[in-house]
DSSP file (Angstrom, degrees, kcal/mol; ACC not computed):
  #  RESIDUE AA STRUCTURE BP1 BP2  ACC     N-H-->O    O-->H-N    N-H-->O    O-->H-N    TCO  KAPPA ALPHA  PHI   PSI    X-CA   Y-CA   Z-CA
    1    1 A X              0   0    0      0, 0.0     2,-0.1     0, 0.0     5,-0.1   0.000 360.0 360.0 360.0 132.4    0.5  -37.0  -24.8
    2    2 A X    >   -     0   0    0      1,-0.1     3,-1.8     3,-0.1     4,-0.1  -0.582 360.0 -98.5-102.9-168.0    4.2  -37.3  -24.8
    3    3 A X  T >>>S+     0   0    0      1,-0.3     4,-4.6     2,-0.2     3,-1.2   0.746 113.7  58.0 -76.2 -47.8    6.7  -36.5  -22.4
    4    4 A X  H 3>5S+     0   0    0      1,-0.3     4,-0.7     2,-0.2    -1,-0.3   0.803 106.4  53.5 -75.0 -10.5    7.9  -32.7  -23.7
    5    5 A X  H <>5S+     0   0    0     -3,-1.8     4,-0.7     2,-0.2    -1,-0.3   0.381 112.1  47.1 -95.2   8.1    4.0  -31.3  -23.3
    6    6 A X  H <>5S+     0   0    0     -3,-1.2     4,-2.8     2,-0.1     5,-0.2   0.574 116.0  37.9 -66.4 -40.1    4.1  -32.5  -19.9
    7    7 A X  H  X5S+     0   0    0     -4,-4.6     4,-1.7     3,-0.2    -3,-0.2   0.923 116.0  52.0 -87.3 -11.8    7.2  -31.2  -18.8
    8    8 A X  H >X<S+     0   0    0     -4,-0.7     3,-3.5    -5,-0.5     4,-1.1   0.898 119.5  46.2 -72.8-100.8    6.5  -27.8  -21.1
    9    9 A X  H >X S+     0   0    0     -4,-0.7     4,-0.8     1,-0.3     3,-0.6   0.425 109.1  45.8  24.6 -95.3    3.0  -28.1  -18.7
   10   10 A X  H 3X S+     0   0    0     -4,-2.8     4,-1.0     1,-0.2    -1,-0.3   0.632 110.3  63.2 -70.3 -26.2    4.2  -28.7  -15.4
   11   11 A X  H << S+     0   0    0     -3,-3.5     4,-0.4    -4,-1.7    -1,-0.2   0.455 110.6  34.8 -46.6 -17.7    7.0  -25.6  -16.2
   12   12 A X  H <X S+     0   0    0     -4,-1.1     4,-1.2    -3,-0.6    -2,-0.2   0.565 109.1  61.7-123.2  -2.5    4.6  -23.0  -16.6
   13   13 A X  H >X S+     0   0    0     -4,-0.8     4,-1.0     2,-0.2     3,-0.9   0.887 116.8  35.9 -74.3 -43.5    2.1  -24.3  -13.9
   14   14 A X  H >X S+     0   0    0     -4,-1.0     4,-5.3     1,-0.3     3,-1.1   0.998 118.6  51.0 -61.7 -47.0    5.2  -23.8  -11.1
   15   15 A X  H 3> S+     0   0    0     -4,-0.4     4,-1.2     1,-0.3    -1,-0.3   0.828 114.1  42.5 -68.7  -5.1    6.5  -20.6  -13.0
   16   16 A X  H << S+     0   0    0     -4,-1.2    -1,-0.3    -3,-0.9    -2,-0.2   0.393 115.6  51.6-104.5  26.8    2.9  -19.2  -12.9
   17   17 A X  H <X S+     0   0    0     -3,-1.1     4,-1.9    -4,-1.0    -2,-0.2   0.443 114.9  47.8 -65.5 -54.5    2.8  -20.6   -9.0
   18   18 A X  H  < S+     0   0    0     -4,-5.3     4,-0.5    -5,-0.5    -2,-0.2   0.916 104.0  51.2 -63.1 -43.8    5.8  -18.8   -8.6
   19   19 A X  T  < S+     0   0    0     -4,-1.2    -1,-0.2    -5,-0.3    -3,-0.1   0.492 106.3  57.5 -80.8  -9.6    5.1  -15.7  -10.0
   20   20 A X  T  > S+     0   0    0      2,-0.1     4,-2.5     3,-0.1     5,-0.3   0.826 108.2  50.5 -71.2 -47.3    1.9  -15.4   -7.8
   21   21 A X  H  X S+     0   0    0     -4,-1.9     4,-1.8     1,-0.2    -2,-0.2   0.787 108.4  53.0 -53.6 -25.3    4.2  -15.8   -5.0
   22   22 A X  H  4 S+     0   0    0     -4,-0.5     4,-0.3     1,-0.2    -1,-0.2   0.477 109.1  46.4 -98.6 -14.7    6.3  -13.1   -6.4
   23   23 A X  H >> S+     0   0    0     -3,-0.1     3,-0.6    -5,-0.1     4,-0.6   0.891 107.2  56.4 -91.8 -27.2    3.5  -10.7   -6.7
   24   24 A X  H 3X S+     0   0    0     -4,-2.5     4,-2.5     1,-0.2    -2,-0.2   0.835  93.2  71.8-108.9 -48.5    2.1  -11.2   -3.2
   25   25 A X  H 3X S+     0   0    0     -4,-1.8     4,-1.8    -5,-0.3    -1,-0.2   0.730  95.6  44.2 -26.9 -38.4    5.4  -10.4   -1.5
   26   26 A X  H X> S+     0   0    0     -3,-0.6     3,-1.7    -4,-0.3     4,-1.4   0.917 114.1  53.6 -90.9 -66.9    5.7   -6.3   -2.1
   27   27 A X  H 3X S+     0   0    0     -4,-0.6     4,-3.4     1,-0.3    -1,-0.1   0.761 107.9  47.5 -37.2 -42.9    2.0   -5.9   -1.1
   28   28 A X  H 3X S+     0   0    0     -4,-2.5     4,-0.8     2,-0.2    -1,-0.3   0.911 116.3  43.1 -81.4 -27.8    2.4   -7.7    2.0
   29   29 A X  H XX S+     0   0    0     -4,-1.8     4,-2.6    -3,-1.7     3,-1.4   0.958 110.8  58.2 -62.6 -35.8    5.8   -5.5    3.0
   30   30 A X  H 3X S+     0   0    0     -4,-1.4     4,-2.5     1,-0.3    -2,-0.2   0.934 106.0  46.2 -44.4 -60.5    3.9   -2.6    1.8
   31   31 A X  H 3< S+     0   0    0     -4,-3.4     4,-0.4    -5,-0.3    -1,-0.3   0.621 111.5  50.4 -72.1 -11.5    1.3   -3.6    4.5
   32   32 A X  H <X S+     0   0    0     -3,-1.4     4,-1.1    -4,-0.8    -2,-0.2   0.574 106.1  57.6 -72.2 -26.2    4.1   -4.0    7.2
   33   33 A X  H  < S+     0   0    0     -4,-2.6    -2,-0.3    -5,-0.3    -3,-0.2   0.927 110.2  47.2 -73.2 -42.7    5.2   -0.5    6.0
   34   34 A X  T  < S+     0   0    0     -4,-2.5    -1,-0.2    -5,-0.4    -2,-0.2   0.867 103.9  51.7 -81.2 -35.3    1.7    0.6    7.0
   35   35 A X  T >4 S-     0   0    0     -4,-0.4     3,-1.1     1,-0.2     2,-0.5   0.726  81.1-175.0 -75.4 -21.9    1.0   -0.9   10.5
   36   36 A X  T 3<  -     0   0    0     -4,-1.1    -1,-0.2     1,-0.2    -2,-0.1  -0.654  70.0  -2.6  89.5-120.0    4.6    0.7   12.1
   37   37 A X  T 3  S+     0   0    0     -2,-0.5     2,-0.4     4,-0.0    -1,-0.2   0.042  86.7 129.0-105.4  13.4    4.8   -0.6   15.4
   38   38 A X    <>  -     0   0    0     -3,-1.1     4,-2.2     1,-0.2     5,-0.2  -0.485  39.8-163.6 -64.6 117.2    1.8   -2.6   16.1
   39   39 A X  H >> S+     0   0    0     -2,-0.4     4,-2.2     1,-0.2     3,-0.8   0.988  79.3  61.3 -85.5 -38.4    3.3   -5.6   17.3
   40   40 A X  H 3> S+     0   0    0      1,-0.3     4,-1.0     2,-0.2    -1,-0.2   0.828 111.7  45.8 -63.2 -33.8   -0.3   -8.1   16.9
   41   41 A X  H 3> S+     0   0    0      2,-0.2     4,-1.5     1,-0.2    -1,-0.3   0.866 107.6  51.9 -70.8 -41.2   -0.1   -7.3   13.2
   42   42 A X  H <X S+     0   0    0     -4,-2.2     4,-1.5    -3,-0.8     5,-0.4   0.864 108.7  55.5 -43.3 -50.9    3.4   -7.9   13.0
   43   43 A X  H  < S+     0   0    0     -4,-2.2     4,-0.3     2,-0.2    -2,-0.2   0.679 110.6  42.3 -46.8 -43.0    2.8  -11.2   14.5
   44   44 A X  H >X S+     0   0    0     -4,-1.0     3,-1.0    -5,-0.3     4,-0.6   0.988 115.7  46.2 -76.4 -97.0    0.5  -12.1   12.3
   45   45 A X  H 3X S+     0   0    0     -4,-1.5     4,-1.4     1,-0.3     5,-0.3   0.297 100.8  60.7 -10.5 -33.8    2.3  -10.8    8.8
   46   46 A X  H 3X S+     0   0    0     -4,-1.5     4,-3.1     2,-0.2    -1,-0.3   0.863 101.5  41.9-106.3 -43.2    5.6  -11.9    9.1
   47   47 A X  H <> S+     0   0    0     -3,-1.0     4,-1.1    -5,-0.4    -2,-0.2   0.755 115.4  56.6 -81.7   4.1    5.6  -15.5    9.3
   48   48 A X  H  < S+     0   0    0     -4,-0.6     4,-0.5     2,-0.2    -2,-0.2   0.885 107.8  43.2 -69.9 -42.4    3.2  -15.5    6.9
   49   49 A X  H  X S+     0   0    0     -4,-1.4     4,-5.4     2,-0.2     3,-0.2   0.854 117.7  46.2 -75.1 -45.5    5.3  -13.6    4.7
   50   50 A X  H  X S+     0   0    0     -4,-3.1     4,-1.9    -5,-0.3    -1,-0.2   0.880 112.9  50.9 -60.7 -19.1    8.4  -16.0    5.6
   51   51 A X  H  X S+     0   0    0     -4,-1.1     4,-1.7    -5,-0.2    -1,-0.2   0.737 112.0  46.3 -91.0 -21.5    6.1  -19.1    5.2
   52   52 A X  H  > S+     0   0    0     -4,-0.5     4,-3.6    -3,-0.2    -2,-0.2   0.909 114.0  49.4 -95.0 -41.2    5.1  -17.5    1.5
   53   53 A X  H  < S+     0   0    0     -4,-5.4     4,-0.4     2,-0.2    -2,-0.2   0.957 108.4  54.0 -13.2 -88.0    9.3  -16.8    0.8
   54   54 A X  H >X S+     0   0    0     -4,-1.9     4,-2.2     1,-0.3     3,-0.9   0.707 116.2  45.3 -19.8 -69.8   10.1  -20.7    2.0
   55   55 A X  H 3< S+     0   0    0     -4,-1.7     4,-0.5     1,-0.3     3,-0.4   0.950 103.9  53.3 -29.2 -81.7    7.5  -21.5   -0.7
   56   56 A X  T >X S+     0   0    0     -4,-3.6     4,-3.1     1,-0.2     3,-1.5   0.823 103.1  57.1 -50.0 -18.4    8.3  -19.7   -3.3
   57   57 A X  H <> S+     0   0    0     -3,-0.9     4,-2.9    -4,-0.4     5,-0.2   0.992 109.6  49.9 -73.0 -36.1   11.9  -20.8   -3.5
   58   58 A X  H 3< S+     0   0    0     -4,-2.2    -1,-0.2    -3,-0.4    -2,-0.2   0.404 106.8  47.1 -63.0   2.6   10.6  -24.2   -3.8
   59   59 A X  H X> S+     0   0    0     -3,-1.5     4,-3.6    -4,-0.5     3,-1.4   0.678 112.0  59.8-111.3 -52.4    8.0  -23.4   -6.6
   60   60 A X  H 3X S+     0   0    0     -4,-3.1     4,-1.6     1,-0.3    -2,-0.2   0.926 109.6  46.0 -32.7 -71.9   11.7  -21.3   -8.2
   61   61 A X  H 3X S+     0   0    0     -4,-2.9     4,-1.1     1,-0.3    -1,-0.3   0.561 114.1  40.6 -73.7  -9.4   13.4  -24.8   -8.2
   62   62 A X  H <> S+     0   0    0     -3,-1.4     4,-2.1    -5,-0.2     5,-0.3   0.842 118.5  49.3-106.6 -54.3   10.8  -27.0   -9.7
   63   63 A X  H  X S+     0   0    0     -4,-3.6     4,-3.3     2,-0.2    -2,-0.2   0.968 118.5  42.9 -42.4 -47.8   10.1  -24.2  -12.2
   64   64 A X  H  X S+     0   0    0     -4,-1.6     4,-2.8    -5,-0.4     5,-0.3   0.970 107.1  51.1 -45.2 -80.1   13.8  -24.1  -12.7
   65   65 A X  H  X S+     0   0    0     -4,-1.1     4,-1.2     2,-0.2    -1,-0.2   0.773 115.7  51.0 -59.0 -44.1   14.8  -28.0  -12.9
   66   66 A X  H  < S+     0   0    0     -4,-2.1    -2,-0.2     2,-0.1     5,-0.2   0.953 111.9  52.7 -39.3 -59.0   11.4  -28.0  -15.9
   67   67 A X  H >X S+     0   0    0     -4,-3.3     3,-2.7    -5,-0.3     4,-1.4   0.913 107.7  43.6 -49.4 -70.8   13.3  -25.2  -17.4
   68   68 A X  H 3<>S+     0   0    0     -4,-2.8     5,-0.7     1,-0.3     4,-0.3   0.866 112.2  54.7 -46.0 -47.7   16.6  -26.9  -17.5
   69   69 A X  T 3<5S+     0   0    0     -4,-1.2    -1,-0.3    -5,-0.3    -2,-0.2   0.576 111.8  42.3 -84.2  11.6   15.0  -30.2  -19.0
   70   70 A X  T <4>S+     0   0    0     -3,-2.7     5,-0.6    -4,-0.2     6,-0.5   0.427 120.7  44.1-111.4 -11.2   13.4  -28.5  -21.8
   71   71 A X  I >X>S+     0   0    0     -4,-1.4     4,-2.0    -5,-0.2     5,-0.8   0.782 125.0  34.3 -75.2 -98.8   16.6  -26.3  -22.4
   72   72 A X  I 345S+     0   0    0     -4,-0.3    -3,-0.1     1,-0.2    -4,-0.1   0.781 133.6  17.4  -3.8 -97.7   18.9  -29.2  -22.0
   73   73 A X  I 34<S+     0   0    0     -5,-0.7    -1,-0.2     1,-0.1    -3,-0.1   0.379 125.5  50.7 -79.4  -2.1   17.1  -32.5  -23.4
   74   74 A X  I <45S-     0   0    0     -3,-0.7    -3,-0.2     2,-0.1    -2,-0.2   0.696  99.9-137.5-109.1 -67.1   14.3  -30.9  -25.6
   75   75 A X  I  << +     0   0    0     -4,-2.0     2,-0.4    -5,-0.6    -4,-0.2   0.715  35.5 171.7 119.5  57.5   17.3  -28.6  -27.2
   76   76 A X      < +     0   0    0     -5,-0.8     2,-0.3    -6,-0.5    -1,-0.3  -0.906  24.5 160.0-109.3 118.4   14.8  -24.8  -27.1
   77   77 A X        +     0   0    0     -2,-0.4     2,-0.2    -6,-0.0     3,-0.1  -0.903   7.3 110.6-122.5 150.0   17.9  -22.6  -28.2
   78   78 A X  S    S-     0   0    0     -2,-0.3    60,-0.0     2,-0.1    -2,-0.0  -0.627  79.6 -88.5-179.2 173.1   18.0  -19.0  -29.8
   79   79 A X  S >> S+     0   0    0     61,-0.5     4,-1.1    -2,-0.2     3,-0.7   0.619 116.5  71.6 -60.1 -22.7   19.0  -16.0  -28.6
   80   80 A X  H >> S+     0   0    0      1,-0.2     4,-1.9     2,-0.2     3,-0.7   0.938  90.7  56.6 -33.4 -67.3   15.5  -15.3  -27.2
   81   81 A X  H 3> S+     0   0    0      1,-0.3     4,-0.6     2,-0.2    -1,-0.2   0.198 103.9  57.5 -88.4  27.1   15.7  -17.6  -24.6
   82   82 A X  H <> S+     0   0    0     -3,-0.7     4,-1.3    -2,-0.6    -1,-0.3   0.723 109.2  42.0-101.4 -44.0   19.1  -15.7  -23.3
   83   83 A X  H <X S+     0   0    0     -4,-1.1     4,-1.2    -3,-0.7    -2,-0.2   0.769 117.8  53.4 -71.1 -23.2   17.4  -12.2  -22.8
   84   84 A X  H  X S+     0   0    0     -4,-1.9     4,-2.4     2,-0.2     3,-0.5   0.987 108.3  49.7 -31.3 -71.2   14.2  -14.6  -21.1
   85   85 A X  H  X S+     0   0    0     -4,-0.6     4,-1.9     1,-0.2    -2,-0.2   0.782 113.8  44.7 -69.1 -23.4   16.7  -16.2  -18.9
   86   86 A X  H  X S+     0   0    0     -4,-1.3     4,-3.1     2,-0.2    -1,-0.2   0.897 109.7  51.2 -62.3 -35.6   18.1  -12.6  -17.8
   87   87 A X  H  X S+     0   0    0     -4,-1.2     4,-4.9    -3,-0.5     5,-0.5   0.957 115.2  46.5 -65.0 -55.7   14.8  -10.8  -17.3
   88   88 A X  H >X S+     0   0    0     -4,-2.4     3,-2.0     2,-0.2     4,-2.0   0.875 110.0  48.3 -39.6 -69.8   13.9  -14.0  -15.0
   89   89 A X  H >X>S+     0   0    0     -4,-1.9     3,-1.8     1,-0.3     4,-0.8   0.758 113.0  58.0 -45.9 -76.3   17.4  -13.9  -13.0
   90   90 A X  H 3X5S+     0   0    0     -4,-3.1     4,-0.8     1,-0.3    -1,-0.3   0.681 109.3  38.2  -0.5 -69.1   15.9  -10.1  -13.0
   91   91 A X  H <X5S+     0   0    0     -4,-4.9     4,-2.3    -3,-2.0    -1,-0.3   0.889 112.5  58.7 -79.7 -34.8   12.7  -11.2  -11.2
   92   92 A X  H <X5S+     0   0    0     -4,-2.0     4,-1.0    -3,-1.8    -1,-0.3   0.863 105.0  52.1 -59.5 -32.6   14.7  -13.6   -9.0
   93   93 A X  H  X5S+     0   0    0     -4,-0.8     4,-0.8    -5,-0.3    -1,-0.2   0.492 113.5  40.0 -63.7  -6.2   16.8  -10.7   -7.7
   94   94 A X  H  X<S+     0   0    0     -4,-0.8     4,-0.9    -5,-0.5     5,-0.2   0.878 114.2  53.2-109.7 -46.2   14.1   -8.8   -6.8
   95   95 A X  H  X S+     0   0    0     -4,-2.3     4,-1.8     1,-0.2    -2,-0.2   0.849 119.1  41.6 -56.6 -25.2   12.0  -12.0   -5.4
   96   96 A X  H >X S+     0   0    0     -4,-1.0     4,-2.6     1,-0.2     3,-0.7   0.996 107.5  56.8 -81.5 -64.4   15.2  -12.6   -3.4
   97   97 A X  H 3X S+     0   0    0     -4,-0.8     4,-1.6     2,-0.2    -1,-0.2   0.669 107.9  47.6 -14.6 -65.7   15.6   -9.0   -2.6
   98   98 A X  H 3X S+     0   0    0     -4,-0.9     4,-3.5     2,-0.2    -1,-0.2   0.750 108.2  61.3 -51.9 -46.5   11.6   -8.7   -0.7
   99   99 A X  H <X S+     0   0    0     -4,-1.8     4,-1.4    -3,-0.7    -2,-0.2   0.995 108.5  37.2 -68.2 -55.7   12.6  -11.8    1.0
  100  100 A X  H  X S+     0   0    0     -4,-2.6     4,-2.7     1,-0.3    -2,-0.2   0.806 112.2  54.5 -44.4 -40.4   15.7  -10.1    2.8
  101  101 A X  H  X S+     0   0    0     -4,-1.6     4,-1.9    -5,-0.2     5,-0.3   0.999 110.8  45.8 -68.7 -69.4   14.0   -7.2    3.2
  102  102 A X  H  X S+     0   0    0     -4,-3.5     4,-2.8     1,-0.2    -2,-0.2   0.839 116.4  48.4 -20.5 -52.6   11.0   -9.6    5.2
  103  103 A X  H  X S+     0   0    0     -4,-1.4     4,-2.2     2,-0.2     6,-0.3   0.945 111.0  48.6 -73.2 -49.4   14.0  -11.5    7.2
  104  104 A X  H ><>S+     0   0    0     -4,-2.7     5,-1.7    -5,-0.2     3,-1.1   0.974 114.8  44.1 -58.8 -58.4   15.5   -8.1    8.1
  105  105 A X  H ><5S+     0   0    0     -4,-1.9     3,-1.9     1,-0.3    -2,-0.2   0.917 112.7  54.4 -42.7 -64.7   11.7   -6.7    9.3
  106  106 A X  H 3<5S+     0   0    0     -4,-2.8    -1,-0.3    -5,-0.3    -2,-0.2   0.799 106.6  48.4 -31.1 -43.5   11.4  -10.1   11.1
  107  107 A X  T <<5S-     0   0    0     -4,-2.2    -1,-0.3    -3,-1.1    -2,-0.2   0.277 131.2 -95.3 -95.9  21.7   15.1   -9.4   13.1
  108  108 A X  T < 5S+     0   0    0     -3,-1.9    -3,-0.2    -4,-0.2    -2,-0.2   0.290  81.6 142.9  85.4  -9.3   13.6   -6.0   14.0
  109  109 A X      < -     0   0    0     -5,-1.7     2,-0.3    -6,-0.3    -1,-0.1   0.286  52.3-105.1 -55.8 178.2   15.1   -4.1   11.2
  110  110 A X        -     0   0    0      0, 0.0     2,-0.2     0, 0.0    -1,-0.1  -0.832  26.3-130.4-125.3 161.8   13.4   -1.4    9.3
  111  111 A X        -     0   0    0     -2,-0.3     3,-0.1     1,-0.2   -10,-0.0  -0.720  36.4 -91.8 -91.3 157.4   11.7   -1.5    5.4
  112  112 A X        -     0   0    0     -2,-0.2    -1,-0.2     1,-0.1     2,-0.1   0.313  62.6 -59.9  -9.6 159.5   12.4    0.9    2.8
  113  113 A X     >  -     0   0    0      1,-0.1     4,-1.4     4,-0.0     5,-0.1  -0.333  45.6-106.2 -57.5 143.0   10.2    3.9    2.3
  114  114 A X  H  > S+     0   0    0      1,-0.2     4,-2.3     2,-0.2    -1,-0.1   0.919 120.9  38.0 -15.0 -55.4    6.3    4.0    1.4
  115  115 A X  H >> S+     0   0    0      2,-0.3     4,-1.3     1,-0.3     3,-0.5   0.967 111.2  55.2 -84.5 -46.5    7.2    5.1   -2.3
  116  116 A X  H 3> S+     0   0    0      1,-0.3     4,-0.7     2,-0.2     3,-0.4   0.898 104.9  54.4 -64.7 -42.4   10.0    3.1   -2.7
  117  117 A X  H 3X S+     0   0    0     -4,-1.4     4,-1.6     1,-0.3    -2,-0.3   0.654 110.0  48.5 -34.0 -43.3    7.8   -0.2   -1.7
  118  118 A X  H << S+     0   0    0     -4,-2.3    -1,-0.3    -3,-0.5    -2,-0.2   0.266 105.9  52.1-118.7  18.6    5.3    0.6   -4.4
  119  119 A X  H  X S+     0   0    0     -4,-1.3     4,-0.9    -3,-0.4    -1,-0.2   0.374 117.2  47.2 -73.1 -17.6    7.8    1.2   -7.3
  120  120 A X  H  X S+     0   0    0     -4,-0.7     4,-0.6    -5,-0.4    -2,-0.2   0.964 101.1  55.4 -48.7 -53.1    8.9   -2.3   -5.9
  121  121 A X  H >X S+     0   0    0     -4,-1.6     3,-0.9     1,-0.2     4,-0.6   0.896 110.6  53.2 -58.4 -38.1    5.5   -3.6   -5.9
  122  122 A X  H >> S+     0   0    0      1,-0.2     3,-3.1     2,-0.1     4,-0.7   0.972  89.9  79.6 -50.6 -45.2    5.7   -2.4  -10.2
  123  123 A X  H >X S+     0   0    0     -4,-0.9     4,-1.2     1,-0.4     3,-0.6   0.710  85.5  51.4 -45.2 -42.7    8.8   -4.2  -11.1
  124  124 A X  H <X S+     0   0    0     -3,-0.9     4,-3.3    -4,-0.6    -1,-0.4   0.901 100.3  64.8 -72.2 -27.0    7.6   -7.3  -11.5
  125  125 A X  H <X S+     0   0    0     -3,-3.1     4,-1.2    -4,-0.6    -1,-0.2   0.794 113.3  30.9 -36.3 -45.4    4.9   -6.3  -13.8
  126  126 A X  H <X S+     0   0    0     -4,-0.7     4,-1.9    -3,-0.6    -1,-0.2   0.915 112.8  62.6-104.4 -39.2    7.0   -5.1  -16.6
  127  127 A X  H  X S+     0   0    0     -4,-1.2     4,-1.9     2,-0.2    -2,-0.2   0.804 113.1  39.0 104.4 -87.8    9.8   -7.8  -15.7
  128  128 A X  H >X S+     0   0    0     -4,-3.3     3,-2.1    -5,-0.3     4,-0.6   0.940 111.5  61.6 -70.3 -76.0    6.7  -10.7  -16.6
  129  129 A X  H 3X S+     0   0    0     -4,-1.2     4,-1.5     1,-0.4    -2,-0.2   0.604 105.1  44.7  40.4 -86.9    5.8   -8.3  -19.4
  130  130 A X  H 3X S+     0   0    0     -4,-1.9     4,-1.6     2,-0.3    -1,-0.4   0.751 114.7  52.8 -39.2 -51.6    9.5   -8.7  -21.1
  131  131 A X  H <X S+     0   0    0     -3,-2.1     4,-0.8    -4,-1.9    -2,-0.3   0.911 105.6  40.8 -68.5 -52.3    9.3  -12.0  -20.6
  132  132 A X  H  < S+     0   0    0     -4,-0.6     4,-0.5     2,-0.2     5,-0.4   0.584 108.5  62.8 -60.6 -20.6    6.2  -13.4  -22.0
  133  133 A X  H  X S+     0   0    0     -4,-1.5     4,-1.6    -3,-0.2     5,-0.5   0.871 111.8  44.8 -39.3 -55.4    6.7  -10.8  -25.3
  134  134 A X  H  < S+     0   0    0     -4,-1.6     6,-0.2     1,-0.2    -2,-0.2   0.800 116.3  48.7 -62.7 -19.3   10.4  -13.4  -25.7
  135  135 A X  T  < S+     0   0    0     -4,-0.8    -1,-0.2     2,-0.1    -3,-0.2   0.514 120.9  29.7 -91.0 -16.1    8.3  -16.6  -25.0
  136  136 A X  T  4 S+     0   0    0     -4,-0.5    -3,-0.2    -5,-0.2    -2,-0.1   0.812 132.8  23.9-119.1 -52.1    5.7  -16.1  -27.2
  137  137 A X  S  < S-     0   0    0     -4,-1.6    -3,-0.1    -5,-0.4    -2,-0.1   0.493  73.5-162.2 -99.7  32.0    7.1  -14.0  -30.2
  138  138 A X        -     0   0    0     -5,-0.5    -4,-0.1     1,-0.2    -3,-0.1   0.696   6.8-171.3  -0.6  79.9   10.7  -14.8  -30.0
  139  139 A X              0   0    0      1,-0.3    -1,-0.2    -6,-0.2    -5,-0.1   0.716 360.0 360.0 -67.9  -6.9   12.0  -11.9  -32.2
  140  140 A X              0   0    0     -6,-0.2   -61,-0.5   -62,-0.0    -1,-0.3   0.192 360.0 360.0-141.4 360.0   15.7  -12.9  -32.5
């Protein structure tokens, strides 16, 4: 096999590695949003959630650094892969976005609203949606 279906491979095993991480985040604020002030739960939940962040940025850079070397040295151009790379930076602001919100719960701070948390939890849904439509039939 050569070298550009490996790195093609290993690029969508980390972005779909990532994008688990990215889903798993709003559920679990969602479930800090639900316990209050129970501190055992808290206890529990929150370095879990920080330990699941940490991760994901590190599944983001290796997805990322694939990206670049199939951009780069492979030469995958069009105008597709410019609205692709916005909807991601899209889903990286909001992954980024969950984490603060985590670090803020963590420093005692308080989340968003019920409701607001599960139109969070959507975003990425539609978000991945947009994206895989540009990847696969790359209309422009």
């Amino acid at each position: 096999m050569n070298i550009y279906l490996w790195t093609k491979i290993f690029h969508l095993f980390f972005v779909i590695a990532w994008m688990a991480v990215v889903f798993c985040l709003p559920p679990l604020l969602l479930a800090l949003a639900g316990v209050g002030e129970e501190p055992a739960v808290r206890q529990r939940l929150i370095p879990l959630g920080l330990k699941l962040y940490r991760l994901g940025h590190h599944l983001f850079g290796l997805a990322f650094a694939l990206g670049l070397v199939l951009w780069l040295y492979f030469g995958m151009t069009g105008p597709w892969l410019h609205a692709k790379l916005v909807l991601v930076a899209l889903l990286l602001g909001h992954f980024t976005l969950a984490g603060r919100w985590l670090k803020r719960m963590a420093a005692g701070g308080s989340l968003p609203s019920v409701a607001v948390l599960r139109w969070f939890s959507c975003v990425p849904a539609f978000l991945l949606l947009g994206v895989l439509w540009l990847v696969l039939a790359k209309p422009f």
